[in-house]
C-alpha positions, 0 to 999 in steps of 0.5 A: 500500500501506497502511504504519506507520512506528513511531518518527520518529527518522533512520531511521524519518524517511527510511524513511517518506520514501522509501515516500511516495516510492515511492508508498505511504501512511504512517501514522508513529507517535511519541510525542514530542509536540514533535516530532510538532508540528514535523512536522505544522507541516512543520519536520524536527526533524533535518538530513539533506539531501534528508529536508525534501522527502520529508516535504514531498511526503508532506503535500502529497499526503495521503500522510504523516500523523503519529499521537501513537498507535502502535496508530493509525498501524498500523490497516489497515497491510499493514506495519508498520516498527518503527525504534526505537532499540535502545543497548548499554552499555559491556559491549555488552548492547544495550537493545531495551525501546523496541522490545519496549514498541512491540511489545506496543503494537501487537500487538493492532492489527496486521491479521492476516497483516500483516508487522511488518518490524524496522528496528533493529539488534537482537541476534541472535534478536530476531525469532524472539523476536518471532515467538513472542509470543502477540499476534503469533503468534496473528494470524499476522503475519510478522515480517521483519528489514531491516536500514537500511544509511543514511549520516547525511549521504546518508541520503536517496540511500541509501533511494533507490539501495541497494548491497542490500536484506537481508530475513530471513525464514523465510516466502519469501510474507512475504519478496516482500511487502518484496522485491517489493512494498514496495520494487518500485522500487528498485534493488539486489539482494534479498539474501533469508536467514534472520533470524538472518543478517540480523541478523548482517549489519548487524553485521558490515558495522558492524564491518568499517567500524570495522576499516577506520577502525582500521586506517587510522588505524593506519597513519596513525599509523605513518607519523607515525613513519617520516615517511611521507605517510599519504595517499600511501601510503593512495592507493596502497593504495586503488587495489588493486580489491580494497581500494578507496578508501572508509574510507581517510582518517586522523582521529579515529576513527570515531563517530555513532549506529551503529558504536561502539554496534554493535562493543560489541553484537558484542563482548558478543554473542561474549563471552557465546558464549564466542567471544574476538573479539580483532580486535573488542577490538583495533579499539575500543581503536584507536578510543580510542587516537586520541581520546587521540593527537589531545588529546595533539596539541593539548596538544603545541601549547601545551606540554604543559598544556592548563590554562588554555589556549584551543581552537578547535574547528571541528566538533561533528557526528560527520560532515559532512553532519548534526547529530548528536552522537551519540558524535561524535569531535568531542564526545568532543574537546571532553569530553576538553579541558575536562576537562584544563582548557581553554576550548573555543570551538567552532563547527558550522554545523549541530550544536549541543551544550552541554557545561562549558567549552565555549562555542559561537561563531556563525561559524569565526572567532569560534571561533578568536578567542584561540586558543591552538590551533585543533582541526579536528574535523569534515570540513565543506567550508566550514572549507577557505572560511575565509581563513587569514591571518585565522584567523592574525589573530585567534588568539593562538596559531599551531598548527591541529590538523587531525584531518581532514587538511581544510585546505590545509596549504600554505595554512595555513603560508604564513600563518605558522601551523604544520600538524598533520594525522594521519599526514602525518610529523613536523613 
């Protein structure tokens, strides 16, 4: 099958990777002319394991072929995938305009009774909005919603092995063109609804997500407080099947390219319904409330006063597993520092990120070289390799901060230093 991938960001990279997977042929459309160059000379401009070997297969085989127009990468397609970012501000108004520009680019292109499939995460009635635009309706294309469910990090297994494919549409033919079709070789169950729905749920599911990683922190902080081992207590809790383990571990706060834009865009979405989503409310302020409680851990190491102070920071991806920065946790760590007067020495072995008061260091040492404190702000398994009693050598102070409850803390006191994690009581 013939399809067009429009927009060769994370998800329209793996979206179009996985279908030259699934044996189709796809035609991807993006205007960035570097990145375009970088892809047609075989270099992924993004980090995401597994992604390098799908773009590779799919120039190897002619399968995959890059257009700088858009209306080119969709001539012939029997479908067309529009994965364009769609941001909401601080009132949670999200931003479709990339999307809607797309649209219209490629509406007078579409073959007619081709299906225009909507990746993004996009508000509620978006494609019964698109469905009713003159240049879509009147070459009778359908227009579905499918949501992308992809983990940065494990983007690449999660195409290939999904929990569930959700396909809203009001035309059953159009919905078994994806269902049955497009995605004949993967697995998960076709969950087939309306589009209003489907839309609805890539939010919920984003916004139950950042409940769980409120709530856990929450309780973590508690256990703080009494003196409680949060990861103890949250093994416990995670054993009941009816909650399970996922989402269950202390930290920052959650962060990355969807869940704090998409709990903003549910939040403003009910507010303008006159719906007052206070658990929704209650879970961002949570979220914020960590970033001020962990900088107070770092400030508590040197005194109180971060001014003039040095930090170490191991991390700047907002996970383990990618190079994003996107309204990482750790990012916003580092804005918080330098912004009380600290130097910030960081070091991520994919991210890069430039930021005043913040210079980048080339390996975790160099990171933690003069530190007054070093913060642990990203879960990179290779920070548990790195030898404590040579981070205790070369920092000048002894307090690590581990926001991700990394580290060995047994290992880190018995070289002398002190341990600070989230949720693992007083020290």
């Amino acid at each position: 099958m013939r399809i067009g991938v429009i927009g060769a960001g994370y998800v329209g990279l793996v979206q179009a990777g996985g279908l030259v997977r699934l044996g189709h042929e796809v035609r991807l459309g993006e205007w960035d002319e570097a990145r375009l160059d970088a892809l047609r000379a075989g270099r992924v401009p993004i980090y995401e394991p597994g992604l390098a070997a799908l773009i590779s297969e799919g120039r190897a085989t002619g399968r995959l072929s890059f257009h700088a127009s858009n209306r080119e990468a969709v001539n012939g397609a029997s479908v067309v995938f529009i994965a364009l970012p769609t941001p909401s501000d601080d009132r949670g108004t999200v931003d479709t305009s990339a999307l809607d520009r797309a649209i219209a680019d490629v509406a007078p292109s579409l073959s007619a009774g081709s299906v225009l499939v909507i990746k993004s995460t996009v508000p509620v009635g978006t494609v019964r909005r698109i469905s009713q635009m003159p240049a879509v309706a009147e070459r009778d294309v359908g227009v579905v919603s499918n949501p992308e469910f992809l983990r940065e990090g494990s983007a690449v297994e999660d195409f290939l092995n999904p929990d569930r494919i959700v396909i809203g549409s009001t035309d059953p033919h159009t919905a078994e063109v994806l269902a049955s079709g497009v995605y004949r070789d993967l697995p998960g169950e076709r969950v087939l609804v309306d589009p209003a729905s489907a839309e609805m749920i890539k939010y919920a599911a984003n916004a139950y997500l950042a409940t769980r990683v409120s709530f856990v922190n929450s309780i973590a902080n508690l256990c703080e407080e009494v003196g409680a081992d949060a990861a103890a207590v949250l093994r416990g809790v995670g054993r009941d099947h009816r909650i399970g383990s996922y989402y269950l571990a202390p930290g920052p706060g959650y962060g990355g390219s969807c869940l704090p834009k998409d709990t903003r865009a549910l939040s403003g979405m009910a507010e303008r319904h006159g719906y007052d989503f206070r658990l929704l409310r209650a879970v961002m302020e949570v979220n914020e409330e960590q970033r001020r409680r962990i900088v107070g851990k770092v400030a508590d190491a040197v005194g109180g006063n971060l001014s003039g102070a040095t930090v170490g920071l191991w991390g700047l991806a907002f996970k383990a597993g990618t190079d994003d920065v996107r309204e990482s946790p750790a990012a916003d760590l580092a804005l918080r520092l330098t912004a009380a007067g600290a130097a910030v020495r960081a070091y991520d072995p994919r991210a890069s990120l430039s930021m005043p008061g913040m210079e980048l260091s080339p390996d975790p040492l160099a990171a933690a070289d003069g530190a007054d404190v070093l913060l642990v702000a990203t879960e990179w398994p290779q920070f548990r390799q790195v030898d404590p009693v040579a981070v205790k050598a070369v920092m000048r102070g002894s307090v690590v901060v581990d926001a991700r409850n990394l580290l060995d803390a047994a290992a880190v006191r018995a070289a002398g230093l002190t341990y600070r994690g989230v949720g693992t009581g007083r020290p």
